[in-house]
C-alpha positions as MATLAB code, in Angstrom:
seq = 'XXXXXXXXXXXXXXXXXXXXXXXXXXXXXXXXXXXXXXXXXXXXXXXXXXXXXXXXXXXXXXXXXXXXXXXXXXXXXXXXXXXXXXXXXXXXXXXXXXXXXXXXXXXXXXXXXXXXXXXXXXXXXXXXXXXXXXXXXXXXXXXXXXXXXXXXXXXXXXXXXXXXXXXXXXXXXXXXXXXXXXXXXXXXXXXXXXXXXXXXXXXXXXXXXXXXXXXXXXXXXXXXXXXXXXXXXXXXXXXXXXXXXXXXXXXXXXXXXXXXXXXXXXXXXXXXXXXXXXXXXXXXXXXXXXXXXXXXXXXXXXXXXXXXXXXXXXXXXXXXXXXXXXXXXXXXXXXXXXXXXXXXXXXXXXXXXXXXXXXXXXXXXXXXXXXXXXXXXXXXXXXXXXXXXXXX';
ca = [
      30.928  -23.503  -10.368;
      28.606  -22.372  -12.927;
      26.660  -25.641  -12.749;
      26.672  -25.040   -8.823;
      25.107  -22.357   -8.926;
      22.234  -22.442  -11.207;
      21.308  -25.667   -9.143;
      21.327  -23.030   -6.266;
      19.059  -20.581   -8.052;
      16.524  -23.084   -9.437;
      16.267  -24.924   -5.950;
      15.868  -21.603   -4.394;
      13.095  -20.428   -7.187;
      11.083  -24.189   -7.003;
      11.303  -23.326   -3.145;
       9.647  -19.909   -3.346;
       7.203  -21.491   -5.528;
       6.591  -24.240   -2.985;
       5.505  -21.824   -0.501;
       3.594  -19.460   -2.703;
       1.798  -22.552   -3.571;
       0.931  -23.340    0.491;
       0.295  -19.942    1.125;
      -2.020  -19.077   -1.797;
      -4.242  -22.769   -1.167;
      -3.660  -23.791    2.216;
      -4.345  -26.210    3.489;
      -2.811  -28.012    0.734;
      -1.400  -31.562    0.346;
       2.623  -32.658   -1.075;
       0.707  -34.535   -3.729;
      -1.697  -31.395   -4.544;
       1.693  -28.972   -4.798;
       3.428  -31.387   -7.065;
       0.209  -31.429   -9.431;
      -0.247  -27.059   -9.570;
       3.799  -26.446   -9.615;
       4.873  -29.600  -12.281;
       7.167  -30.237   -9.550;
       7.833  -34.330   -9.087;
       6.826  -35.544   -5.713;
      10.657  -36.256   -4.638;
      11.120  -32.601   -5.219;
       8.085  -31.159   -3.437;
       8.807  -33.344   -0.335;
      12.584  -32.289   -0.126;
      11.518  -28.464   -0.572;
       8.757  -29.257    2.171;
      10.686  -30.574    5.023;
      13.286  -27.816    4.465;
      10.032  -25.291    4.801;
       9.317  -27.086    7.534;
      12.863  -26.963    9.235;
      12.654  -23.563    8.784;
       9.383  -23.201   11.038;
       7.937  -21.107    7.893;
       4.876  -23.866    7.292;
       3.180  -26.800    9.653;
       1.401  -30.011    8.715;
      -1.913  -30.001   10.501;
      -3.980  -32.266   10.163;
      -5.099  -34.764    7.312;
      -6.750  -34.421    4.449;
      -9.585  -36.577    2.004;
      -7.947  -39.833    0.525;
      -7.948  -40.935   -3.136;
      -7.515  -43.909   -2.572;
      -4.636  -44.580   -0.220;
      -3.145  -42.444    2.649;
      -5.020  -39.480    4.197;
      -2.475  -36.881    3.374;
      -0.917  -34.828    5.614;
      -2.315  -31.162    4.932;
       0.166  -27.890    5.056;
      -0.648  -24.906    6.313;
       1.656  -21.172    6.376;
       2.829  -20.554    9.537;
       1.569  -16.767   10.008;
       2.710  -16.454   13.324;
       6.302  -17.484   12.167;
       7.377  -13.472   11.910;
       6.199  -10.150   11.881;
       6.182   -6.895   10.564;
       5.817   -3.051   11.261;
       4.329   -1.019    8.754;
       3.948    2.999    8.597;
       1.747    5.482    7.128;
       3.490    8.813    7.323;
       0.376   11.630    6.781;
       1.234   15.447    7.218;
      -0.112   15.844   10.295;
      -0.536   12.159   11.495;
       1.723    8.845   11.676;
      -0.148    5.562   11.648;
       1.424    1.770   12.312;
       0.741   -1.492   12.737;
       1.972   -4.654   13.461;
       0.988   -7.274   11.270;
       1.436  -11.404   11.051;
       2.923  -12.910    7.688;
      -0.453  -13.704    6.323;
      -1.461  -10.181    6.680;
      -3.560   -9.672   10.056;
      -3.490   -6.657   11.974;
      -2.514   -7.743   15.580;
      -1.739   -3.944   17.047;
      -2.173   -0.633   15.615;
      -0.900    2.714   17.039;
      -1.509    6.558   15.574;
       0.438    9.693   16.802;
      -0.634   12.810   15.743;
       1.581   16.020   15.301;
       1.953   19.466   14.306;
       5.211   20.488   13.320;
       6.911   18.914   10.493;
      10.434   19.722   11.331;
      12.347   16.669   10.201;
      13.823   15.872   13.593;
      10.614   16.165   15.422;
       8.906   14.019   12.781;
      11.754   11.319   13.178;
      11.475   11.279   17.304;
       7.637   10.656   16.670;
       8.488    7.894   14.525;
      11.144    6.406   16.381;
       8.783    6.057   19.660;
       6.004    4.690   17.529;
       8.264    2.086   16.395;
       9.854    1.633   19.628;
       6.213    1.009   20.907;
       5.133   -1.477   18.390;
       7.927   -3.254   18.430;
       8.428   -4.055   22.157;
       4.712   -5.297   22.052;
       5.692   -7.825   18.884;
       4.856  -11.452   20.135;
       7.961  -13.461   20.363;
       8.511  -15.126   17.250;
      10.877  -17.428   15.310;
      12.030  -14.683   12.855;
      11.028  -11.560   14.609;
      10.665   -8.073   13.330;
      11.264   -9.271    9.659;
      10.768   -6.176    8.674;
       9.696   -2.028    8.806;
       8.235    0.011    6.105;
       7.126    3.591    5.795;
       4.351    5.006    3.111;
       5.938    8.934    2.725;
       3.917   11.125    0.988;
       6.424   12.444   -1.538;
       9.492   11.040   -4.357;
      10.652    8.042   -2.590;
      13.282    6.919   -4.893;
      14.140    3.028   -5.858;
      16.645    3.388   -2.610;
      13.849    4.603   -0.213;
      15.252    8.107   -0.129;
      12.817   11.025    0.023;
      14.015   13.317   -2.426;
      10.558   15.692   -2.249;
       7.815   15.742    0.251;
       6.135   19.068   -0.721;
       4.051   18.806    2.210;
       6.047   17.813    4.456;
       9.039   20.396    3.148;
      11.844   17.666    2.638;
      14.251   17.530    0.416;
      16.908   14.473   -0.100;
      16.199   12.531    3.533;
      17.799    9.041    3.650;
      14.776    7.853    5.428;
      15.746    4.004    4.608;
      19.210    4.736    5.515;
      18.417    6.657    8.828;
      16.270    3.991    9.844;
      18.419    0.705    9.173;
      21.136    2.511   10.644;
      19.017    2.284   14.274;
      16.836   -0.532   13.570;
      19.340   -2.900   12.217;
      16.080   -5.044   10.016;
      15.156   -5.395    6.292;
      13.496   -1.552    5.887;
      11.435   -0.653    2.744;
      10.495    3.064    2.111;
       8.019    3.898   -0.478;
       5.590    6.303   -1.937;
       1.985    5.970   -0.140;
      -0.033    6.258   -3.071;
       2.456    3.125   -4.358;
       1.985    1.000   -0.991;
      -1.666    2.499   -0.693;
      -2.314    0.821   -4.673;
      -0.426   -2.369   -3.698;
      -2.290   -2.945   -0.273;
      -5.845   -2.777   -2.472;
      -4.462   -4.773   -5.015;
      -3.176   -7.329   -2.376;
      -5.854   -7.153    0.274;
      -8.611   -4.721   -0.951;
     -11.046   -4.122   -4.075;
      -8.614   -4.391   -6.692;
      -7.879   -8.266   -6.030;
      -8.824   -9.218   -9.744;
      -7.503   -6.033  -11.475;
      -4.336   -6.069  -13.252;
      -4.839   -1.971  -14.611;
      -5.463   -0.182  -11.442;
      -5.119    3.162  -10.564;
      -5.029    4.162   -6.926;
      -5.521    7.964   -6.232;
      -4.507    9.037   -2.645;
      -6.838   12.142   -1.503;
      -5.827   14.096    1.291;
      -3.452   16.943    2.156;
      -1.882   16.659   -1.340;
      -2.746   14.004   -4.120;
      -0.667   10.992   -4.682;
      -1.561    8.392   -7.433;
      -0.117    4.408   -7.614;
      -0.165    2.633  -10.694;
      -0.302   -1.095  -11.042;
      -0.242   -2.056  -14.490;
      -0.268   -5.106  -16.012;
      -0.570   -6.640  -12.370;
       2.735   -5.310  -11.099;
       3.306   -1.733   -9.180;
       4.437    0.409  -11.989;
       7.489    2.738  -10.333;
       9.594    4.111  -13.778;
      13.466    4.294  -14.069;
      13.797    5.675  -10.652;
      11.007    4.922   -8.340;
       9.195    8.654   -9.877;
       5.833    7.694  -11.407;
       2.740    8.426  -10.168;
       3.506   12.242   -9.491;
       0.044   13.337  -10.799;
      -0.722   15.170   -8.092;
       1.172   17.818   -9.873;
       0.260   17.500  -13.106;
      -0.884   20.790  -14.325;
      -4.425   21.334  -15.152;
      -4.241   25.520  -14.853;
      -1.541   26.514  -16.528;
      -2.089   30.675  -14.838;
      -2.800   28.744  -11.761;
      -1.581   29.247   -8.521;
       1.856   28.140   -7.185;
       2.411   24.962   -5.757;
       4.398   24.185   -2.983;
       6.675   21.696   -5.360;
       7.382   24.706   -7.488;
       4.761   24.402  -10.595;
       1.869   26.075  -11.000;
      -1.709   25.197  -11.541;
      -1.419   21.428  -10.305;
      -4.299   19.286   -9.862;
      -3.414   18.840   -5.709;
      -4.305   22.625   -5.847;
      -8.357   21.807   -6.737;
      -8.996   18.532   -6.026;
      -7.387   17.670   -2.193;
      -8.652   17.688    1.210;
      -6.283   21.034    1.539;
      -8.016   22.843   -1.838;
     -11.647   21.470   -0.356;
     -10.799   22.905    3.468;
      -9.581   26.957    2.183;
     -12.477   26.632   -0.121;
     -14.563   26.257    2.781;
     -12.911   28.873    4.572;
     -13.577   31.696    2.150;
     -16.992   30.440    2.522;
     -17.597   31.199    5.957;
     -16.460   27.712    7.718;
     -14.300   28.138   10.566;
     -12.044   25.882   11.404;
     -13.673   23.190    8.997;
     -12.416   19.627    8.140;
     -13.796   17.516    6.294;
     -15.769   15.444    8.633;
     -17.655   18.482    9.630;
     -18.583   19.172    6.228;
     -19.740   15.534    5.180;
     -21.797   15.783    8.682;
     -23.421   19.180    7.335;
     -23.823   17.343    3.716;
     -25.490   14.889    5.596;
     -28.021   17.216    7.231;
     -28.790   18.979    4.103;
     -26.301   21.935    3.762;
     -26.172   23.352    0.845;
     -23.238   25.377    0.863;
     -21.203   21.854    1.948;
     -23.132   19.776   -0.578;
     -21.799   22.065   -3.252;
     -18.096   22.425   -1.557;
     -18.070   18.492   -1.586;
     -19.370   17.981   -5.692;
     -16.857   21.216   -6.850;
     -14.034   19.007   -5.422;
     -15.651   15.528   -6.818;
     -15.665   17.511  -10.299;
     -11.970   18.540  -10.104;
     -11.274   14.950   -9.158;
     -13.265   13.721  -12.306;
     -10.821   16.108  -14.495;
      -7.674   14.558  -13.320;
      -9.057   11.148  -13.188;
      -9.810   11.617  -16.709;
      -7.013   12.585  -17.869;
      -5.599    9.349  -15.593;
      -8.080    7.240  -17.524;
      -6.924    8.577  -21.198;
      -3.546    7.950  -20.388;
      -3.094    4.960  -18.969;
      -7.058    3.565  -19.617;
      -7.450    0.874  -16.198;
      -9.980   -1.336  -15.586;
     -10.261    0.096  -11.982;
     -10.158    3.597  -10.658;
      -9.583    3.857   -6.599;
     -10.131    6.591   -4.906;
      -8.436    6.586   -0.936;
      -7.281    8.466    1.659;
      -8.940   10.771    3.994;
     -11.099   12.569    1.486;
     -13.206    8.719    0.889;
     -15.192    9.668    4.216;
     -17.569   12.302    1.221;
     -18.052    9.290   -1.149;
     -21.645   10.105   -1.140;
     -21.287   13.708   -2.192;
     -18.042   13.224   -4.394;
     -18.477   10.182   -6.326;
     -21.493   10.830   -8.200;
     -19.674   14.320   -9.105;
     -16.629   12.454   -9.673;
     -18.298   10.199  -12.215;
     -20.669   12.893  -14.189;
     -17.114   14.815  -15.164;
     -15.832   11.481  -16.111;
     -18.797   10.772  -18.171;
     -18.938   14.414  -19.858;
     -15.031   14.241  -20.379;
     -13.567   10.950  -20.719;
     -13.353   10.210  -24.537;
     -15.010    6.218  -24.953;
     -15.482    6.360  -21.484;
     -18.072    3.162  -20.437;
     -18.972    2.128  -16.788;
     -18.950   -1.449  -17.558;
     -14.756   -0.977  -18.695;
     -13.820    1.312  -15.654;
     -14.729    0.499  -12.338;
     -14.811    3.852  -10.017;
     -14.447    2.675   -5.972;
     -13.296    3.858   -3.349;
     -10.571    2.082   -1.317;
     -11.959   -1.281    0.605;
      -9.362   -0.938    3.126;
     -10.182    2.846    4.124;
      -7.599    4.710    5.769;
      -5.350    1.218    6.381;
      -4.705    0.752    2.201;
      -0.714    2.144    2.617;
      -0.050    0.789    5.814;
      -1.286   -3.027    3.979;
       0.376   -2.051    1.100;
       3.855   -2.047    3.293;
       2.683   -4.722    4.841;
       2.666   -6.922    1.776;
       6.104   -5.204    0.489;
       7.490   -6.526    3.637;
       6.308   -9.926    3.913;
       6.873  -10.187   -0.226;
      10.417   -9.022    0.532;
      11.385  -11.701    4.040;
       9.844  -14.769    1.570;
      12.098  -14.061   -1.328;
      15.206  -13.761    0.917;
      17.465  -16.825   -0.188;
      18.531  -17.601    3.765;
      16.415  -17.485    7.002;
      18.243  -17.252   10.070;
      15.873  -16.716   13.082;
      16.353  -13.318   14.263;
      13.199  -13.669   17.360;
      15.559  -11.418   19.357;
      15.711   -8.463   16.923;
];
């Protein structure tokens, strides 16, 4: 039995491998998968036509002989499922559908006001709803839904904190399989918002990255030595409320002094109000940065400065290659970045531009959402069994 079943295990590892091979250098040949996995040819073919049987890959075409055959060439079939992937803001919920290579095919946004739980949850629900009756018909379907939360998303997607939000211990993974009946992932957003750059965005060849989430409140994701760093319980990245003030004001998760309170979109919009903005946001002030305002210019450096004093103490802790900064507050990268970096410089203890790279997020305000994305599609490949679910 024993013997059974680590022949089950290693067939179903070389088969993951097989595909991570097609996906990663399609269009790729049997012969060329054999020679990058150290899989024999016998093996390769057998995992192929399974892949095959399964509708996850197609042969299209032929490729340049060596000398015999033109060999068949194998391709990922993208269109073979798809999946829905959520960015739950504050005030704001953002999906999209998206193929199993990654492309956006439909993308929704409802905005809201009240963050009552159940209110929240009917939101979401019709945004799903939405999405997912306009999900082309597939072979595998919905394979599955994923939600970025802005809060502690423990390792079995409940929310225990959402400071922001004001919940405490929702089952949001629970709630949702319960109605949805599909693989569901819930996660941090600074987590999936790190993981969608590393996957799809700037930090492709970083394995130290640190993704800081700007808006409402701070959220930070970690990748570290290539691979999303979560701790014992799905906790880390919490820096948001790491306490830079210790006679600060409260927060709403309880401390006092955290770094959310000086350096988010929240601490940069009440500044602005005590100095004579009304109703400001942050678009507003970039456009009066933009014109020459001084009294914006120096709203949008102060808050680049108290990002450089976090980031630094980010950087001496965990020292990264790459720095990201996301989220709503990257629309002020002219005015903040420079800022940003000149506190890093001043503060940061060995600190050299050519070590740390200091961007802003590629993918913009679609970093989480890709990051889900990626969990997703990550999570339906490594499934030991398909079954074709097109009418989930």
């Amino acid at each position: 039995m024993s013997q059974t079943w680590n022949q089950h295990v290693v067939k179903k590892e070389n088969k993951a491998l097989v595909l991570h091979t097609i996906k990663i250098n399609a269009p790729i040949s049997r012969a060329s998968i054999a020679q990058v996995t150290g899989l024999n040819k016998g093996t390769v073919s057998s995992l192929v036509s399974e892949l095959l049987d399964e509708k996850l890959i197609n042969e299209s075409g032929t490729g340049e002989s060596s000398g015999g055959r033109r060999p068949v060439m194998l391709l990922l079939n993208e269109k073979a499922g798809y999946t829905i992937s959520i960015d739950l803001g504050v005030n704001h919920i953002l999906g999209v559908v998206t193929d199993l290579e990654g492309n956006i095919v439909n993308e929704r946004t409802v905005h809201f006001n009240n963050v009552n739980l159940e209110e929240v949850l009917t939101h979401l629900y019709h945004l799903i709803d939405v999405l997912k009756n306009d999900v082309p018909k597939a072979e595998y379907g919905i394979v599955g839904i994923g939600v970025g939360v802005p809060g502690v998303v423990t390792s079995d997607g409940e929310i225990l904190l959402a400071p922001n939000l004001g919940w405490k211990k929702v089952p949001l993974k629970n709630i949702l399989f319960e109605r949805y009946r599909v693989p569901i992932i819930v996660e941090n957003e600074a987590n999936a918002g790190a993981y969608g750059e590393k996957v799809y965005g700037v930090g492709q060849m970083s394995s130290e990255l640190i993704f800081t989430s700007i808006s409402v409140g701070i959220g930070v994701g970690l990748i570290l030595n290539g691979k999303l760093y979560k701790g014992l319980r799905g906790f880390s990245g919490e820096l948001g409320h790491m306490t830079i003030e210790k006679n600060g004001p409260e927060c709403r998760c309880g401390n006092k002094g955290c770094w959310e309170l000086y350096a988010s979109e929240k601490a940069l919009l009440e500044e602005a109000n005590k100095n004579g903005y009304v109703n400001p946001s942050v678009e507003k002030l970039v456009n009066d940065a933009e014109n020459g305002e001084t009294k914006a210019i120096k709203l949008l450096e102060n808050l680049g400065d108290y990002l450089g004093i976090g980031i630094t103490n980010i950087i001496h802790i965990f020292n990264p290659e790459q720095v990201v900064v996301g989220n709503t507050i990257q629309q002020a990268e002219k005015f903040i970045m420079p800022a940003m970096e000149n506190r890093i410089e001043k503060n940061a203890i060995g600190f050299n531009k050519n070590d740390v790279q200091l961007n802003v997020a590629e993918l913009k305000h679609h970093s989480t959402v890709m990051g889900i994305a990626a969990f997703n599609i990550e999570s339906f490949f490594q499934s030991s069994d398909k079954e074709a679910t097109s009418n989930n």
